[in-house]
N, C-alpha and C positions, 0 to 999 in steps of 0.2 A: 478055477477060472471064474470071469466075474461077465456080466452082461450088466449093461446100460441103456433102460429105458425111458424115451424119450418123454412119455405121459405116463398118466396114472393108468394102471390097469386091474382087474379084480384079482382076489387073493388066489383064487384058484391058478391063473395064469403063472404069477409069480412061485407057487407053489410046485408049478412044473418043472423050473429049474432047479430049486431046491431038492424034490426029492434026485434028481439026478447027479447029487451035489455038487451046483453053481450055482454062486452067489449072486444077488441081483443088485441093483444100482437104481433109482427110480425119481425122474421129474417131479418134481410135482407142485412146482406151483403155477399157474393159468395163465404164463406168456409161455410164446415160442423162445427159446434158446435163443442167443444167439451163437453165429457162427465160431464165436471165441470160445465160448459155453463147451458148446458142442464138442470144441475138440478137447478140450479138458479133460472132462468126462470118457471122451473114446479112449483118450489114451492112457484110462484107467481102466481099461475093460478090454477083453477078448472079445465079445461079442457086443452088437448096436442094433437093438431093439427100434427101426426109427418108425414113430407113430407121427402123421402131422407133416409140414411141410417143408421141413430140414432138406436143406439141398446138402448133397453129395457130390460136392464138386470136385477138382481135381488137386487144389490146396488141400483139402479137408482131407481126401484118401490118401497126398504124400504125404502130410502130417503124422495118418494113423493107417500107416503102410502097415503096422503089426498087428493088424486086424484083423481076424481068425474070418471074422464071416459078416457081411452086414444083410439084415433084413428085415425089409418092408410089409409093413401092415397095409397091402395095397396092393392095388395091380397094377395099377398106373407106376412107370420109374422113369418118367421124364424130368425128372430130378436130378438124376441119378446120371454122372459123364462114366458109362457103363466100362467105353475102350481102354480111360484109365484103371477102373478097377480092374479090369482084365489083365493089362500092361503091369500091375501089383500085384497080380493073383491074388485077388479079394474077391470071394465069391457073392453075388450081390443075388437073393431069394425073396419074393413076391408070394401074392396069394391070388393064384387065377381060378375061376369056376364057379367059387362060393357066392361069390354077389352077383351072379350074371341075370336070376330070376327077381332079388332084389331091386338093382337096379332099372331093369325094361318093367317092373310093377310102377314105378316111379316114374318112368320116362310114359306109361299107359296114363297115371293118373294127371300128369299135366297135361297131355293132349287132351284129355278131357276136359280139364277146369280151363285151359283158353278156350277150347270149343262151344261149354256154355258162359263163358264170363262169369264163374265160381266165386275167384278169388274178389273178382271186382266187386261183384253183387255182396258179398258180404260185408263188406266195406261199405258199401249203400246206407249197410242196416244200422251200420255202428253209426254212420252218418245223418242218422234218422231218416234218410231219406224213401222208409215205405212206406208208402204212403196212396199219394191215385196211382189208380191203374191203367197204362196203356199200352192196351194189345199188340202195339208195334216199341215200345220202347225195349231197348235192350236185349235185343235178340241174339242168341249165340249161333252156329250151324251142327248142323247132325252129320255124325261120321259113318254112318251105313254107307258101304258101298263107296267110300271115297279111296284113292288109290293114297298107299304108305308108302312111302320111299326112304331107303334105309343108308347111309351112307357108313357102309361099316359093317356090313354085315357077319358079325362074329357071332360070339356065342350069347352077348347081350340085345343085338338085335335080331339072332333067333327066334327068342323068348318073346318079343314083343311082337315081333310079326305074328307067332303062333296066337299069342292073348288076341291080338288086333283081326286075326281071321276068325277065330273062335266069337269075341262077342259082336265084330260090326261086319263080318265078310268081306274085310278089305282087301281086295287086291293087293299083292305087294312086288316092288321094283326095287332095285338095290344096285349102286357100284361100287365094286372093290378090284383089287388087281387080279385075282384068281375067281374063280366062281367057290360057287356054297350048295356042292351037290344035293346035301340035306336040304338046306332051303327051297331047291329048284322041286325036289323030287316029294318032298311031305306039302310043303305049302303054297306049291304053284306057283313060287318066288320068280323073277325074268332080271335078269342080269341086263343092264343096261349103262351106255356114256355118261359121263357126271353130266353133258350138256341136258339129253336126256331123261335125268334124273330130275332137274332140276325144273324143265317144263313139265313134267305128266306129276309130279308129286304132287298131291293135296297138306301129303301129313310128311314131312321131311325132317326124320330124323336122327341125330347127329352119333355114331357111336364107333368110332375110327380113333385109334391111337393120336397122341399127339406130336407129330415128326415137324422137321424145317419145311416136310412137301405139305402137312395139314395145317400149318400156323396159318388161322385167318382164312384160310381157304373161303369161309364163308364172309363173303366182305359186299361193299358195293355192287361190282359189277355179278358175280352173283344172284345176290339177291335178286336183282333186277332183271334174268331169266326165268324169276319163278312165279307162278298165279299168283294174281294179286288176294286171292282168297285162301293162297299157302297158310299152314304154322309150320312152324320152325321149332322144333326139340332139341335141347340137344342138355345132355346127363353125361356128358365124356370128359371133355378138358375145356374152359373158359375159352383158352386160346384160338382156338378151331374157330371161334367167329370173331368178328372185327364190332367192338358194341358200339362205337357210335354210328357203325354202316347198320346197324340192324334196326337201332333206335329210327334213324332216317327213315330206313324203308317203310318201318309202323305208321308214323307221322306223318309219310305221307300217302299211304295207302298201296305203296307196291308190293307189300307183304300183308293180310291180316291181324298175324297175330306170333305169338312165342309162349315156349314155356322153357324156364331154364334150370337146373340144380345147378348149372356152374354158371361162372360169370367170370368177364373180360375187363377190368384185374377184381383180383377175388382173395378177402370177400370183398361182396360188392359194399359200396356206399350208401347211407340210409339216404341220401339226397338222389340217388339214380333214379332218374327219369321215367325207364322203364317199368318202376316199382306202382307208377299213379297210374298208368294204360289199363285201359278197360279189357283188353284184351292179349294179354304179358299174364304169367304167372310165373315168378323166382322163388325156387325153393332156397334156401343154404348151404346146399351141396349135402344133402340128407340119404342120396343113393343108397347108400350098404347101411341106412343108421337103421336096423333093427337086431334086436337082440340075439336069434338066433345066428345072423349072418358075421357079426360083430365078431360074436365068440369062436364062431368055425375061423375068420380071420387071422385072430389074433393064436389059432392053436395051430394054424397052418405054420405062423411066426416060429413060433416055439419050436413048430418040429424042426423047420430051415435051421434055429440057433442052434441048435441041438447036435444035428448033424454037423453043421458046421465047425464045432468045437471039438467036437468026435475025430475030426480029420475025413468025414465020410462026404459023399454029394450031396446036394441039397435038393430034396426033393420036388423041389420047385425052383429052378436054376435061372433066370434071364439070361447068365451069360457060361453057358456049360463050355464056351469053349476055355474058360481059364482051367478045368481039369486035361486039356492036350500042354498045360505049361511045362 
């Protein structure tokens, strides 16, 4: 049986299938597939390695309805039209857990660099602009003691509560549809109304799946609930905020400030707006980019194809109910 993947990945990866003798199939040159691409390739392959942004829609799965198993180097599968794979019996495997301390390291470090104007001030320098010094120019604020509010509270915004209590003793408030007894009971966490959420938060950050109910969720009217000396995180999915309602609020001051690894359409534009604010910092969607996290990912992958072709469950299932088919 053969597997097809989507990127280039390291030998050892590839070599995982091999010793299990399946043969591998491999991208590799520096565009995304296209959707015609794409299914070429599946429907030369038992298994679909997808790394990248490959939508799984529901042409794509009738297409390659004889597909033993497809799985994601991700955790995110808003990609992915899940009920058809399900409706095909295509079992469709992720990688949850690995990047959770990853990415709230990430979502820690831009709260911080909007908070001093890091990314701006560096730009200064390139700009030659150091030069006189004055005592009041360019002030960033101090996050001791400022309350975090967490929209999402999973297992990414655990980790960063926990960082965020440990180095600034911030208070934290959070809404989700269920509580996070761990949260309430290790980190004094308070479960609270999005309205709620949205006046008492200082540091308000974004870490909630991407549904029809979260698209935008963060827009205009929004924003405009929240302190004008708010930041706004958010390391989830671009979509969750509305960027020209964010842009606005900065511009005019009913928000302070942001920090983003995703962006609203993404990637973002070298011309966005956001990228010259003294007070914006935009990563590239760098969340899980470190080496150890990377590798545990893509071995989570492996074990999903694996099993997958095996005829066994997939360790990691998004839609386990296609085994009651």
């Amino acid at each position: 049986m053969k597997v097809f993947i989507t990127r280039q990945v390291p030998p050892v990866i590839k070599q995982a299938f091999t010793d299990q003798g399946f043969q591998t199939a491999e991208w590799t040159e520096r565009r995304n597939l296209t959707p015609e691409e794409l299914i070429r390739y599946a429907k030369e392959s038992d298994g679909l390695f997808s790394v990248g942004s490959n939508r799984i829609d529901r042409s794509f799965l009738q297409e390659c309805r004889h597909l033993k198993v497809i799985a994601l180097c991700s955790v995110g599968y808003d990609r992915v039209d899940v009920p058809a794979a399900t409706e095909l019996g295509i079992p469709i495997g992720n990688t949850p857990g690995v990047l959770s301390k990853t990415t709230a390291d990430t979502a820690f470090l831009l709260m911080q660099n909007v908070a001093r104007k890091a990314l701006h001030m560096h730009k200064e320098i390139l700009r030659g602009n150091w030069d006189f010094f004055d005592p009041m120019a360019n002030l960033g604020v101090e996050l001791t003691g400022k309350t975090l509010g967490i929209y999402g509270l999973g297992r990414i915004g655990f980790e960063l509560a926990k960082s965020c209590r440990l180095a600034f003793d911030m208070p934290v408030i959070y809404h989700n549809r269920g509580r996070n007894e761990q949260a309430e009971k290790e980190l004094g966490a308070r479960r609270v109304s999005f309205d709620e959420l949205l006046r008492q938060s200082d540091i308000l950050s974004v870490h909630a799946n991407l549904s029809d109910e979260t698209r935008e969720v963060f827009n205009r009217d929004t924003f405009s609930k929240m302190k004008s000396s708010a930041i706004f995180i958010n390391t989830a999915r671009g979509q969750l905020h509305r960027e020209d309602d964010l842009r606005q609020a900065i511009e005019t001051g009913t928000i302070w400030g942001a920090g983003l690894d995703v962006t609203n359409p993404e990637p973002s534009a070298s011309d966005n707006p956001l990228l010259d604010m003294p007070t914006v910092a935009v990563l590239p969607h760098i969340g899980s980019a470190t080496v150890e996290t990377r590798m545990k990912m893509m071995q989570l992958t492996v074990a999903n194809i694996i099993a997958g072709l095996r005829d066994e469950k997939l360790p990691h299932c998004v839609n386990p109910e296609v085994y009651l088919r």
